[in-house]
N, C-alpha and C positions, 0 to 999 in steps of 0.2 A: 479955313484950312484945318484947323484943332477940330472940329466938329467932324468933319470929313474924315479927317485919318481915326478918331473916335470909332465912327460909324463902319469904319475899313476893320479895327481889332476886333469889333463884338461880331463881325462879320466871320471873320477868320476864324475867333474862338468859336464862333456855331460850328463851322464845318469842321474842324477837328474833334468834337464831339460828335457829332451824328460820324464820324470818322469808325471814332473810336466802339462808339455804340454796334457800328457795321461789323466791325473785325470780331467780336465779342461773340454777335450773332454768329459770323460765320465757323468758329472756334469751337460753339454749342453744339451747330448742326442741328438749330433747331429755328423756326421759321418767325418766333415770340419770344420776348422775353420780358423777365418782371425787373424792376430796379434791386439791387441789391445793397443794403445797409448792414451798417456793422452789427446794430440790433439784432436783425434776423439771422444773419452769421452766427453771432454766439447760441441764439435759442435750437436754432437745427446741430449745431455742434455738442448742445446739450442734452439733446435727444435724440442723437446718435450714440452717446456717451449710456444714456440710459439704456437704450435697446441693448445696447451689447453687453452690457452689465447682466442685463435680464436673461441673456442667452445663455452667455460664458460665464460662469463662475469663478470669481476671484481664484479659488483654490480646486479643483479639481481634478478625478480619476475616469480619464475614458466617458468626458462629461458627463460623471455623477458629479455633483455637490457634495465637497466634503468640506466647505467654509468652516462647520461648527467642528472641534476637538474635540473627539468624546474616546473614553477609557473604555477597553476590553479588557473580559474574565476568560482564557484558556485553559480548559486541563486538560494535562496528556498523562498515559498510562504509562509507567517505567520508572526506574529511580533515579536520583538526584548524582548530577555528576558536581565537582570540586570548584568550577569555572563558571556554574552557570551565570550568577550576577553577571559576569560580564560579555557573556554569550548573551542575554535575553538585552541587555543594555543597547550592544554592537544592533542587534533586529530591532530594538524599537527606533533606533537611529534611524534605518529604513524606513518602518510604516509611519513614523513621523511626518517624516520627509513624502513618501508617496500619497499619504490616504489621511492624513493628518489625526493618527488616530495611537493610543499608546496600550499594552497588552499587555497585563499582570499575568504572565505564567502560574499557572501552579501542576502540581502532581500529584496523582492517586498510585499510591507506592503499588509494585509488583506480588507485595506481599499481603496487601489489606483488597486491593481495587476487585476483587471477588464480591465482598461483602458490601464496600461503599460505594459503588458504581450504582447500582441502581438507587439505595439510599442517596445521592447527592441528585440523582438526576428528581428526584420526586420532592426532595425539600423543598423546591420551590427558588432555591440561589439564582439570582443572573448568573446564566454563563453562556456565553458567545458564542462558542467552540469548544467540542468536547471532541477527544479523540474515539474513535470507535472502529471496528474491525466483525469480521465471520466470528472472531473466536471472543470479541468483546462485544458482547451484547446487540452488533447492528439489531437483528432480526428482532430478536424480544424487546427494545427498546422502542426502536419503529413502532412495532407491533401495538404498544402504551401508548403511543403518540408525543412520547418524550422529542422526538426529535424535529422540525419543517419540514415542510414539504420543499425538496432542490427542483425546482423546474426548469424548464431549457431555453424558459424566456429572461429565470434568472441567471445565468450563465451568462448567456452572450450579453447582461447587463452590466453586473455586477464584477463576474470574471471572464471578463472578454483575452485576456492571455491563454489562460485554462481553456476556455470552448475552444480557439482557436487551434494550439498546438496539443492537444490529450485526446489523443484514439479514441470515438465513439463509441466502441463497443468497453469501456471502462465507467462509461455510466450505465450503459445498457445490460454489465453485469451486476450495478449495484442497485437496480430496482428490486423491490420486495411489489408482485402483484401491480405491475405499471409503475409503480412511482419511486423516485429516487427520495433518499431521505437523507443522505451525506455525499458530499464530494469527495468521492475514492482517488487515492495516489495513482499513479504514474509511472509503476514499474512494471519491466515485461520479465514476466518466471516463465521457468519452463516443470513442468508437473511430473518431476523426476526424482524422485530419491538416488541419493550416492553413498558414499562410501569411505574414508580412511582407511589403511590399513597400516602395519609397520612394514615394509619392506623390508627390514632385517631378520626381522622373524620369516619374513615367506622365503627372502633366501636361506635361513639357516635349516627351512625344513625342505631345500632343494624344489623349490616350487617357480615356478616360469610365472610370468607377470597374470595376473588375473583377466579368464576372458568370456566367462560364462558366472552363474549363480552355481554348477557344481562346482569349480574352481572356489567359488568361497565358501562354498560348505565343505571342501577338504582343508583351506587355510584354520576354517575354526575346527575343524578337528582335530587339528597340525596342536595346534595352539592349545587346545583342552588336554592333549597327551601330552605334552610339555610340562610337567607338575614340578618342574624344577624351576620355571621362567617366573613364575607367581603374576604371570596375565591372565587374561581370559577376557570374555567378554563381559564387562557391566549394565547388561543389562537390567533394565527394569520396569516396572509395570504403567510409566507413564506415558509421555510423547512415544516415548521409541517402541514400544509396542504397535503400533499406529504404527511409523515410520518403517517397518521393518515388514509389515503386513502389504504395506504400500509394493515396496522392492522387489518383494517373491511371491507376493498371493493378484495387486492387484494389476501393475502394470505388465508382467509377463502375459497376462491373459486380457488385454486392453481391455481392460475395465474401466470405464471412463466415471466418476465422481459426481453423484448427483447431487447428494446432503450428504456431507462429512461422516464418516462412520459408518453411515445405516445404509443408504441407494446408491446404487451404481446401475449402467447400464452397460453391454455391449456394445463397443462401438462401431457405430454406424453413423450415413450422413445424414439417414433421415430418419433419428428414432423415432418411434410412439410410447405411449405408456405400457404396451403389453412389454417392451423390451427390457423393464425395471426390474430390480432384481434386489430382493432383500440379502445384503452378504451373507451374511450365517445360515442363507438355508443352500446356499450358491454348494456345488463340490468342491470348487476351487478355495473356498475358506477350510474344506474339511480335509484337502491335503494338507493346506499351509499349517492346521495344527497338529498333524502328522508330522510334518518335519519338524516342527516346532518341540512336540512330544521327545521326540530322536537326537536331536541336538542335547536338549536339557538332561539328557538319561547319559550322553557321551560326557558331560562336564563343560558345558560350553558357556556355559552361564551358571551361576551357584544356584541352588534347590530353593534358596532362602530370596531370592528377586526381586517378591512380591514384594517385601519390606526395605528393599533398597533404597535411600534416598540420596543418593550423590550422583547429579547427573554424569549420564555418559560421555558426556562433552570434558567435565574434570576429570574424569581418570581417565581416558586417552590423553590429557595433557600432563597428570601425575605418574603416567606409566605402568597404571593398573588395569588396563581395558586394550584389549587388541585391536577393536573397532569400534568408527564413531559413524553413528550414518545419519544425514540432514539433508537439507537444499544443497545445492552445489555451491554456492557464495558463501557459506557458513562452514563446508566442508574446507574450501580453499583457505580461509582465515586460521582455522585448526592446524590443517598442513603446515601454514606459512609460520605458525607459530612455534610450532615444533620442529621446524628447520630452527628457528632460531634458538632455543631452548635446548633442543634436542636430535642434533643434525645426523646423528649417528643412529637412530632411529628410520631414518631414510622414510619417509613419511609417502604415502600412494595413494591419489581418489583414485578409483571406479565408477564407470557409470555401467549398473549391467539388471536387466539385459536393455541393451541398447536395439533391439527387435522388434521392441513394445511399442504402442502407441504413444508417443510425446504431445502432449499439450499443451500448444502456447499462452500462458493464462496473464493476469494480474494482479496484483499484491492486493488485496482487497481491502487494507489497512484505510483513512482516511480520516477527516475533520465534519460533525456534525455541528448542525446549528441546532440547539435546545428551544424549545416553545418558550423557557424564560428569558429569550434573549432580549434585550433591551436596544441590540442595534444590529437587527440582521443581515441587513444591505451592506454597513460598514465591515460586519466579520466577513463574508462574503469578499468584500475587497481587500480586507486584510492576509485573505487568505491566499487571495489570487498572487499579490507580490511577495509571499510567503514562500508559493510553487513556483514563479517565475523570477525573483528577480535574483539575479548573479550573486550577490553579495549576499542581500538575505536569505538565501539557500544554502550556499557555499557554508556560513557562518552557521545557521544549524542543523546542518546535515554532517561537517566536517570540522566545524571549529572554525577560529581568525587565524587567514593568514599570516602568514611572518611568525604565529606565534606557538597555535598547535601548529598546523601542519605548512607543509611546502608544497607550492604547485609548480612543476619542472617545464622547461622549456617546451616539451615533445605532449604535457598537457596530462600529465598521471600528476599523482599525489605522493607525498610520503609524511612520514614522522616527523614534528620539529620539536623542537626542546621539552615545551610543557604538555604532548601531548598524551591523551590520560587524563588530564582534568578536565577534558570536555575529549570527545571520541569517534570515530567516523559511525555513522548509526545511530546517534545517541537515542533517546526514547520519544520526545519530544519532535525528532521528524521524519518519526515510522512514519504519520499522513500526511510527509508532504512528498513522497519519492516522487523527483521526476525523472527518467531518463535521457532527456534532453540535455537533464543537466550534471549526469552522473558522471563522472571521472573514476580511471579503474588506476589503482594505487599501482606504486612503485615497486617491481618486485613481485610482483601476482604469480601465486604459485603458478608452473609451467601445466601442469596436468589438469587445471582449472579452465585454464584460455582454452585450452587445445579440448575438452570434451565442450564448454560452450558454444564453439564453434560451429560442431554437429550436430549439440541438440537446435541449434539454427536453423538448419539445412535441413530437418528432419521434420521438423515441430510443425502443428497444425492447428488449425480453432476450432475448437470444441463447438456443435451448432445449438450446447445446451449453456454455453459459457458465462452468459447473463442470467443462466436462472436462479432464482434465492426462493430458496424454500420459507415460508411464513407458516409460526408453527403454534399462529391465534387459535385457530378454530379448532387444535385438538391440544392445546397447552396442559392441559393433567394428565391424558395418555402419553405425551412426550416425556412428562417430566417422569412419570413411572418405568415409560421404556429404558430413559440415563439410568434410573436405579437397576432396573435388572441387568442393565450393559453393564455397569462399570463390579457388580456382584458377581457377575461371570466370565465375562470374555479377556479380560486380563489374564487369567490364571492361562486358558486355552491359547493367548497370543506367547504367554512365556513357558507352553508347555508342563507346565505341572502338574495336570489330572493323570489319573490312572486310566479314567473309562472315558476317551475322548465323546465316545457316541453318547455316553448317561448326559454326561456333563452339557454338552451342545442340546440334549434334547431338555434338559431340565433350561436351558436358557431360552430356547422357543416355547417354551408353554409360560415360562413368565412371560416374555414377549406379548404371546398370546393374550395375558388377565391385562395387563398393562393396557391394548389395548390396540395391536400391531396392526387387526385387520381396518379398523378405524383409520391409522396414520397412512397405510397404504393408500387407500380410496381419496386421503386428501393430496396424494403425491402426484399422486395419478391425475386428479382435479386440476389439480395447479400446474402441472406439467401440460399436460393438454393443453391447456390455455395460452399456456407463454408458447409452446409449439405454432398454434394457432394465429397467434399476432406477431412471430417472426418469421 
């Protein structure tokens, strides 16, 4: 009987196993199966452990590899504000945390980065990131090979935020000859000169609001016959000569900006090369020093100009300059300042003539990678959460919360306690503007909103907007043409010659030795080309 009921359990026990073995299969949905040990369990569990290991990086950005901690060198152009320690501290907190990576700031002051910009880039230093811009060095630097090459396969690797949300046509204006050499900011300008004026003084000389350029060529006349008021205009022979050339010679007559100073063309939507035009020999330059001439003989600006060195910008806030004229964001900051300062001054931008062609452009400011960089890929990503990420932007573009600034429920900005030791603008995130992430402060003069509005509505893309003049292949003739520019045409922007016509023709024949018809032939060359491949 014990045998039998024996021979009954091992019986049972089989069929519950091949039972169990059934259900197993049917669970698999597979027609075979192998035995499974705990052995093999761990070694596949170990080798799934590894693979993923090998795909996905412990620590990663946008699956780069940033496991290893490695130190960045930055330099940006501008001077040192009060707060920085603890502004550049609050940022590496971010790229810590994002890109596992820490960034020694440093600065090439406002007053030296002339002379050391290119000496620092040639010593040979590691440095990651360097700031760079139209009016610092891009073009001549590039030109050395000081800078990488940014390609668009590095983008969408390295800064996949940045490719993603930055307007194409903002790399497409920072190429020199096909290639990009810095990743450009993120701000959209409009290519307009403006205006301050006092309002108290236009009403004291019964003057209706400004609505033309003769409107303000009567306000500075107002104001020149006024020798009792001790204003006038401070003009002087630097930026604002430029700036003022812009307002009444270049955009009333839509002259659209080909290389800063020297080409402009006619605007059209499809230029060529024949449509280029050297300004000085243009007529439209030999009114603008006619009137120029006319104003300085009324008293509109002192005889002595040439030698002024206190910008236009401090004495419209010292109350020794009747008008200041800039970008319209710099103009509004002015205003806003002398509302507070000086509220009885009743402060007025202008945009005029608003008839002119407007150009929707971009801040060409930006962050280069140096050929001595020691971790390209990592600046590249450092730079990306630099331009994108909320807190590392905010903090240097505007300060720490709660501490300079405040950010209001409706999402403006304003002043908190310590702000001034660290500043909205500070120097340090000229290259990183991005729009997206701009916030327009509390309080923004009324007359600033309300003409950005229009040049909105108005404004157009230039179809030469990506082009960068490279000014390798005729670099001695260029650099003689600045000498005879800067020996001549200052005087005729602030009026001061006697013999407009001697004086402009003695500038074109220096032109000429320097080597003008050469620079033409290469404008032309390089125009054509970019024409050609957009």
């Amino acid at each position: 009987m014990n045998m039998k009921m024996n021979r009954l359990k091992k019986c049972l026990i089989l069929v519950l196993v091949f039972a169990m073995i059934g259900t197993l299969v049917a669970c698999d949905g597979s027609t075979t199966t192998a035995p499974t040990t705990a052995s093999t369990t761990t070694k596949e569990s170990k080798e799934t452990e590894t693979s993923q290991s090998s795909t996905e990086p412990a620590f990663s950005y946008y699956g780069n590899d940033v496991s290893e901690p490695v130190d960045l060198v930055l330099y940006y152009v501008g001077d040192k504000y009060g707060d920085e320690e603890m502004i550049f501290e609050a940022i590496n907190e971010v790229i810590k945390e994002k890109v596992n990576a820490t960034i020694t700031f440093k600065a090439l002051s406002m007053s030296d980065y002339a002379t050391n910009y290119s000496l620092l880039l040639a010593g040979g230093e590691p440095i990651d990131l360097i700031y760079t811009s139209a009016w610092c060095f891009y073009n001549e630097e590039a030109g050395k090979g000081a800078f990488l090459e940014i390609t668009e396969e590095m983008l969408k690797q390295y800064m996949p935020q940045t490719y993603e949300t930055q307007d194409k046509a903002t790399f497409e204006q920072g190429k020199i000859d096909g290639v990009l050499y810095y990743v450009p900011c993120y701000k959209v300008g409009y290519g307009s000169a403006c205006t301050v004026i006092r309002g108290d003084l236009r009403e004291k000389y019964n003057m209706e609001p400004l609505k033309s350029l003769d409107d303000f060529f009567s306000y500075l006349s107002a104001v020149a016959a006024d020798k009792e008021s001790g204003v006038a205009y401070a003009y002087n022979a630097s930026m604002n000569g430029e700036l003022l050339q812009s307002m009444i010679c270049v955009a009333p007559n839509s002259l659209i900006t080909l290389q800063d100073k020297f080409f402009y063309y006619r605007y059209s939507e499809n230029p060529t090369a024949d449509d280029i035009v050297f300004l000085y020999e243009t007529p439209e330059f030999k009114d603008f020093a006619v009137k120029m001439q006319q104003c300085a003989k009324e008293g509109c600006w002192s005889m002595s100009a040439i030698n002024n060195q206190t910008s236009v910008q401090d004495s419209f806030l010292n109350g020794t300059s009747a008008v200041f004229i800039q970008n319209l964001g710099t103009c509004g900051n002015v205003a806003n300042s002398v509302l507070q300062s000086n509220p009885d001054w009743k402060p007025e931008i202008y945009w005029l003539p608003e008839d002119g062609v407007t150009i929707k452009q971009f801040d060409k400011d930006g962050y280069a990678v140096p050929y001595t960089s020691q971790h390209p890929e990592r600046a590249l990503m450092a730079l990306d959460v630099l331009k994108n990420d909320p807190k590392a932007y905010i903090t240097a573009r505007y300060g720490i919360e709660g501490y300079h600034i405040k950010i209001n429920s409706d999402g403006t900005w304003s002043k908190a306690e310590h702000y001034g030791t660290w500043s909205y603008g500070a120097a340090v995130s000229w290259g990183l503007k991005n729009s997206n992430l701009e916030m327009i402060q509390e309080g923004t003069f009324p007359d600033e909103l309300e003409i950005l509005e229009k040049m909105k509505q108005v404004a157009i893309y230039s179809p030469t907007s990506g082009f960068s003049f490279s000014t390798t292949a005729i670099a001695d003739s260029w650099a003689n043409l600045n000498e005879a520019y800067t020996t001549y045409v200052p005087l005729l922007q602030l009026g001061l010659v006697d013999d407009i016509d001697s004086w402009l023709s003695e500038f074109l024949n220096a032109a000429e030795s320097a080597g003008l018809e050469a620079i033409k032939t290469e404008v032309k060359r390089q125009f054509t080309a970019y024409m050609e491949s957009h």
